[in-house]
N, C-alpha and C positions, 0 to 999 in steps of 0.2 A: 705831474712830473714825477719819475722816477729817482729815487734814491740808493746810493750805490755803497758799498760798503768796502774794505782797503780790498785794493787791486795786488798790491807785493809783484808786480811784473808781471804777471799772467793775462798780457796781453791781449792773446788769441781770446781766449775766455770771455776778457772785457767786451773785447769785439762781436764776439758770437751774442754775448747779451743784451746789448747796447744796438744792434742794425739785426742781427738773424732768429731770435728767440720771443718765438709765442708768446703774449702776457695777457692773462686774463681776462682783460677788458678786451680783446681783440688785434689784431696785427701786431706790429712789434713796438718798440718803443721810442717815442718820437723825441721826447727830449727825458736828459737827467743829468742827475747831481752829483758827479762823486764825490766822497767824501774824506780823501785824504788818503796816503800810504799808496800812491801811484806807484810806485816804485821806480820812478827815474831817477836813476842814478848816474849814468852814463851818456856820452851822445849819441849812441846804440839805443839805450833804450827812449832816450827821448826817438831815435825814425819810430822803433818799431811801435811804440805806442797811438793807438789809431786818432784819428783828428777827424771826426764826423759831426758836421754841422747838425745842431740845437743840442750838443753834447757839451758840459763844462769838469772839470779837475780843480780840486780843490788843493791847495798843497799838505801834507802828513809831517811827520816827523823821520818818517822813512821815504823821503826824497830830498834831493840836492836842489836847495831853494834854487839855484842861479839857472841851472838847467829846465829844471819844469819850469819855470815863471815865459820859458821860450818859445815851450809850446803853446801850441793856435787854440788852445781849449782852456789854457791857465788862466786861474782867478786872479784877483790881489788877495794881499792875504786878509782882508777884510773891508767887506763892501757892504752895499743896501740896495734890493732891488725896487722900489717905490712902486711897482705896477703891483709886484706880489706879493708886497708886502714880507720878502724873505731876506733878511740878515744873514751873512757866514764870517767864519774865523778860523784861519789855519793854525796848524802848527799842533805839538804838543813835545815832552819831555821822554825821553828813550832811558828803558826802563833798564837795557842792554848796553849802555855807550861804554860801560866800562871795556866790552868784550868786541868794540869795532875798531875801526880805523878812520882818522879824521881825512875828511876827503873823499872817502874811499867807501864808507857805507854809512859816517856818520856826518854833521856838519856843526859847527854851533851856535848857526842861527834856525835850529831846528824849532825852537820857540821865537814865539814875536819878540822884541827887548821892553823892557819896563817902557820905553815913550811910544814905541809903537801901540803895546795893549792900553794903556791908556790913552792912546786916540781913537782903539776902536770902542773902549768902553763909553767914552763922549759921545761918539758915531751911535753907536747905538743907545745908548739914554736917550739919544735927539731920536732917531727911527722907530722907536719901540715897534718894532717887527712884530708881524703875528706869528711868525714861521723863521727860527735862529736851525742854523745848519754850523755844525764844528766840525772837526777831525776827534781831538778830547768832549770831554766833555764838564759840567760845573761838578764843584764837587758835590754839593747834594746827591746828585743822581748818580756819582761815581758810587759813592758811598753804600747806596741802594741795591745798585750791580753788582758790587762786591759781594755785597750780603748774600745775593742771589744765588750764588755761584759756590758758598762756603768759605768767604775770605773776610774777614774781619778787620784787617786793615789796610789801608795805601798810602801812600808817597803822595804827600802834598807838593804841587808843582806849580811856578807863575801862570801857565794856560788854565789849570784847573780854575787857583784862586782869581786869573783874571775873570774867567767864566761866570766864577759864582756872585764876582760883585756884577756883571751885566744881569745876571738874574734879579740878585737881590732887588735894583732899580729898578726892572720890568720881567713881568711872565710872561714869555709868549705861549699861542696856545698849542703849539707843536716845538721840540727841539729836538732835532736826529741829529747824529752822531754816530761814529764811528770807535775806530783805537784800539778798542778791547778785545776785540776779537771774540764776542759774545752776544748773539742776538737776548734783549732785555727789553721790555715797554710797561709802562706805569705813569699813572697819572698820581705830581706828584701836587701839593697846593694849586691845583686846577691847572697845570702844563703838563701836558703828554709827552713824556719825554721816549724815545726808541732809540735804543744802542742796535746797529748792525753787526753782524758778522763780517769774517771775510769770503768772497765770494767763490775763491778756490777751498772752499771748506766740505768738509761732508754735504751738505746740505747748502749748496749753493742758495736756493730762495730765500733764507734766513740773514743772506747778503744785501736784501732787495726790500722795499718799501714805496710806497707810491700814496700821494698826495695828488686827487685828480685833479681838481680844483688849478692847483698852479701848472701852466705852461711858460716854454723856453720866456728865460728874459734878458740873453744876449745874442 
């Protein structure tokens, strides 16, 4: 399974990577993950955003929960896939909302609420996933990322801190993630953690990650 890194509306893009572009292993790609920052905002962009069977959306913090959750490819915002052994968690905290509009590019259920993360955190103590997939990330690994990059501190946020107590209860042996807009991988107390890019970036492949091992499991 392929993993996808924030889309921001560029569609066409998605589309071309996701059904028309060559991947290493051969043909194209048959199923993946994205990982948050769709960019539906609108009912415009919910048509325009493609809906290709063994394709899933995961929701970001830069989309309108109520709208993406309509699309034919939306997750919940936290689930367990028991064949794959793959965990996900939506959402995260906008680092920008001071400079948006509620409604309109921001919303504020952009994060889970305190009873929701704490049902996924249950949910997952009970699944201990081999393979946890976010939008954010925990903060350990934020932490790391930062470093990586020349930043030395961040904004602690409920997504993060809920992330980090799913960690602290179990390591799985893979966690991708998204948000940051910074391809980053490091194994950190024996989990492999991989922040993606976004995929209209320089360097689109740097958006992209694949896991062979797991196929579609909706």
């Amino acid at each position: 399974m392929w993993f996808i890194g924030d889309v921001h509306g560029h569609f066409d893009t998605y589309e071309y990577i996701t059904t028309r572009m060559q991947v290493p292993t051969g043909g194209t790609m048959g199923c993946s993950f994205q990982l948050g920052d769709t960019g539906i905002f609108t009912r415009e962009d919910l048509d325009a955003c493609p809906s290709n069977e063994g394709h899933c959306l995961l929701r970001g913090n830069h989309d309108n929960p109520a709208l993406h959750h309509k699309h034919a490819l939306s997750l919940p915002d936290y689930g367990y896939a028991p064949d794959s052994g793959l965990f996900w968690t939506a959402g995260a905290w906008s680092i920008d909302q001071a400079y948006r509009t509620i409604g309109v590019n921001w919303w504020p259920l952009e994060e889970l609420t305190y009873e929701d993360m704490t049902l996924a955190i249950a949910a997952y103590r009970e699944a201990r996933p081999t393979v946890m997939c976010s939008h954010d990330g925990p903060e350990e690994a934020i932490r790391d990322l930062m470093e990586s990059r020349g930043e030395y501190r961040h904004h602690r946020t409920r997504t993060a801190f809920g992330l980090q107590c799913m960690l602290d209860s179990h390591r799985p042996d893979v966690w991708v993630f998204a948000h940051h807009h910074h391809r980053f991988e490091k194994v950190i107390h024996g989990t492999r953690f991989i922040a993606l890019d976004h995929i209209h970036g320089i360097s689109p492949k740097s958006g992209l990650f694949e896991i062979p091992e797991i196929g579609p499991f909706i």
